[in-house]
N, C-alpha and C positions, 0 to 999 in steps of 0.2 A: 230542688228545694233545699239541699242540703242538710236534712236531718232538722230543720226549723219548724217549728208544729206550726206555727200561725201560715209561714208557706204553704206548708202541708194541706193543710184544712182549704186551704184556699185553692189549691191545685182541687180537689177532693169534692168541694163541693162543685166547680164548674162541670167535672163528670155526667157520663148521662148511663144508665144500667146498660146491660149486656141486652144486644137482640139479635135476629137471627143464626146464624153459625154459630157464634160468640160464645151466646146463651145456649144451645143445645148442646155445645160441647161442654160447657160447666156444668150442665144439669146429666147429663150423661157420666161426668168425673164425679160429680158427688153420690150415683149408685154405687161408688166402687167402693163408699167410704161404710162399712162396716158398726165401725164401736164411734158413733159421732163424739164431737168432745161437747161434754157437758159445763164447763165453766161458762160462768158470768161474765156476758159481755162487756156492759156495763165496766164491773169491776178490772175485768182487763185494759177494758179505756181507759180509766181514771187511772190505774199504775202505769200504762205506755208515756201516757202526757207526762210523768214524773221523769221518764227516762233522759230526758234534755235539758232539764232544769241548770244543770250545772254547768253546762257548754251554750246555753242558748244567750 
């Protein structure tokens, strides 16, 4: 996709979630995580999508 959000998104959305193996080894890594990060995701989205404006 080369860093292009609309590729991105389009990559992203034909995705399908994690299952078997996949997913228990994700769910297994996320007990290790401690101090979870509390930011907004949301608000992290709307600042990533800024990040290409200038190059896209």
């Amino acid at each position: 996709c080369n860093g292009v959000f609309e590729e991105m998104a389009g990559i992203a959305a034909r995705t399908t979630g994690l299952e078997g193996t996949s997913l228990q080894r994700a769910q297994r890594a996320l007990t290790y995580i401690k101090n979870r990060d509390r930011a907004d995701e949301a608000e992290i989205r709307a600042e990533f999508a800024t990040y290409f404006d200038g190059v896209a």
